[in-house]
C-alpha positions in Angstrom: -47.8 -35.4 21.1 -49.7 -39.1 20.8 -48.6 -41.0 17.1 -52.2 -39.7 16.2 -51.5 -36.2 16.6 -48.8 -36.5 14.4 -50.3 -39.0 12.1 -53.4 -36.3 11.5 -51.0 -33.0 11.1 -49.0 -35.8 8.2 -51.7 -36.3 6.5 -53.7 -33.3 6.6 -56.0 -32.9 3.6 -54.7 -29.6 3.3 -51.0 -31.1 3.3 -51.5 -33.6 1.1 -53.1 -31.0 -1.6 -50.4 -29.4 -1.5 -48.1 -32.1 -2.3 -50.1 -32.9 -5.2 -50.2 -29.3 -6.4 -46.9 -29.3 -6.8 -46.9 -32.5 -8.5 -49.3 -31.2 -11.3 -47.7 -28.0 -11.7 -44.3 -30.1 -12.2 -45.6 -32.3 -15.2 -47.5 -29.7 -16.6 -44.2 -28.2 -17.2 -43.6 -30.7 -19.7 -46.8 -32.1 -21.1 -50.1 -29.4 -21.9 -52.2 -32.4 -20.9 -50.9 -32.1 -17.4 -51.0 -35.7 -16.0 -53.6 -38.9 -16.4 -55.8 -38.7 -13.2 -54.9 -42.3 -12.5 -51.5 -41.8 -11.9 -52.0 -39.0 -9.0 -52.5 -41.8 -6.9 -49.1 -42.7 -7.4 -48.1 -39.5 -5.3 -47.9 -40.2 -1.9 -46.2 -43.7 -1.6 -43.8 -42.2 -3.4 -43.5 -38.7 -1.7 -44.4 -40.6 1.9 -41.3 -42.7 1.3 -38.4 -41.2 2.7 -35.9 -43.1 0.4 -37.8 -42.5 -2.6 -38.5 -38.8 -1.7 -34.5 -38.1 -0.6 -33.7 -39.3 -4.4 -36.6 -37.4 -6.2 -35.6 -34.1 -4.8 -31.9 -34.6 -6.0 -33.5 -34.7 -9.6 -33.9 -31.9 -12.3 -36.2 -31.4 -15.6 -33.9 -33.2 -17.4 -34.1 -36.6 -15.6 -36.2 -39.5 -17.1 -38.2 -42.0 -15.6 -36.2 -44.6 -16.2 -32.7 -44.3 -14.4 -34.6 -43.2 -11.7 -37.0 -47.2 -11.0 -34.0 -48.8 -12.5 -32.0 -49.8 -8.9 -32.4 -52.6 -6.4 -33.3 -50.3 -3.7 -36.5 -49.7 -5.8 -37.4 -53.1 -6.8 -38.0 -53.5 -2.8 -40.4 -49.9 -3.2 -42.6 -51.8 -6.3 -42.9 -54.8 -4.5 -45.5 -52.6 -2.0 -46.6 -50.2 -4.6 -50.0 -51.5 -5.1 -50.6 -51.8 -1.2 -49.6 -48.7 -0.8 -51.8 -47.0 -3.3 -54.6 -48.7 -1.7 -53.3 -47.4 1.6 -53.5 -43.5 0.8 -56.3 -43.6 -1.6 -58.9 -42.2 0.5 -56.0 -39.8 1.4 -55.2 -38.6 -2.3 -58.9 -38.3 -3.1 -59.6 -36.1 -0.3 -56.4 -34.1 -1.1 -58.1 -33.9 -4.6 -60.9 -32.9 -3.5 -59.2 -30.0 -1.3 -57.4 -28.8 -4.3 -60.2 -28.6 -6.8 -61.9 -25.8 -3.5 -58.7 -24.1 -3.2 -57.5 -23.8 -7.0 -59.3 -23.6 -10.2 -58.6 -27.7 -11.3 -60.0 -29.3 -14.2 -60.8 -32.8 -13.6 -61.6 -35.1 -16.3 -59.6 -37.7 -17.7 -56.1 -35.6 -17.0 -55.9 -33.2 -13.9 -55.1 -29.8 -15.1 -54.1 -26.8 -12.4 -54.6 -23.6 -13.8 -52.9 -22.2 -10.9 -49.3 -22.3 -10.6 -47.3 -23.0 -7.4 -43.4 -23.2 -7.4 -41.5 -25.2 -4.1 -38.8 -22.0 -4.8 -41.5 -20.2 -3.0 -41.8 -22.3 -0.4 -40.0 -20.9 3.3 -40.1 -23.7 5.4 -37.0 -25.8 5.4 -38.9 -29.2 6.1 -42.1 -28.9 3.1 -39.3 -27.5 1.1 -37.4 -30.8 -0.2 -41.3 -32.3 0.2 -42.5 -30.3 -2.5 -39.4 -30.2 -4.8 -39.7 -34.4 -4.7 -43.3 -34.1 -5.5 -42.7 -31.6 -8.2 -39.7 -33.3 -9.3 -42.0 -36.6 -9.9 -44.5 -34.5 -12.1 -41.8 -33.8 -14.2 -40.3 -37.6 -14.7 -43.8 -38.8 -15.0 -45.1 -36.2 -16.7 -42.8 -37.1 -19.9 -44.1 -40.4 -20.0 -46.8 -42.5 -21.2 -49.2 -43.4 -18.6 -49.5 -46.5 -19.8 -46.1 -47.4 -19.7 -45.6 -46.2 -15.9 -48.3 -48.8 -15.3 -46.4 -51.5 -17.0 -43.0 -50.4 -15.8 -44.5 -50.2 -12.0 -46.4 -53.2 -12.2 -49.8 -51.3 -11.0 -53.1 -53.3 -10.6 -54.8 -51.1 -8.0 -56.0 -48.1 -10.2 
């Protein structure tokens, strides 16, 4: 298999919407609003970064944002952020995009699923701790302020 090959089943849009399906569902659990639709771009450098991602599925409902940015190891992760956001852009928005045809999605201001998925559900033992990370980040950010996940992130590439 060329890097291409695997770089295209990796990103599939159909992949990727399901990562961020799972990411709304998680911080709807906590806020009605569901989640700003600026900070769903925030999804895959965080879910596409194996260090980040191995820590985000060890979390629960009851983990803040906080503790969680608040090492050295992830002052190296916000030093990219912005790059990286930039990076997968086209890569969220097509996810998005993909979602909005598969689910019924409200898109405005906040991105609202009115379809729920669950990573319990989930079979396969690699997507599994994928979309546990992904809901698991819904969750953290879900509780907070978007504003202050900006600020706290140091994002200029929204």
């Amino acid at each position: 298999m060329k890097a291409t090959d695997i770089e295209r089943l990796v990103f599939s849009p159909f992949h990727t919407s399901k990562i961020l399906h799972h990411f709304l569902c998680g911080a709807k659990t906590v806020n009605s609003n569901c989640i700003k639709t600026e900070l769903v771009h925030l999804v895959l450098p965080f879910i596409y970064n194996n260090h980040i991602q191995n820590k985000l599925k060890n979390l629960n409902k009851n983990s803040k944002f906080n503790p969680f940015i608040e090492n050295k190891d992830f002052e190296i992760f916000k030093s990219s952020l912005n790059q990286k956001i930039n990076d997968y852009r086209k890569t969220t928005n097509t996810a998005i995009i993909i979602l909005a045809n598969e689910i019924d999605l409200e898109v405005g201001k906040y991105l609202i699923p009115n379809t729920d998925i669950h990573f319990n559900n989930e079979k396969d033992i690699y997507l599994k701790p994928i979309y546990k990370s992904s809901y698991n980040l819904g969750v953290i950010l879900g509780k907070e302020q978007y504003l202050s996940v900006f600020k706290k992130l140091r994002i200029t590439e929204l």
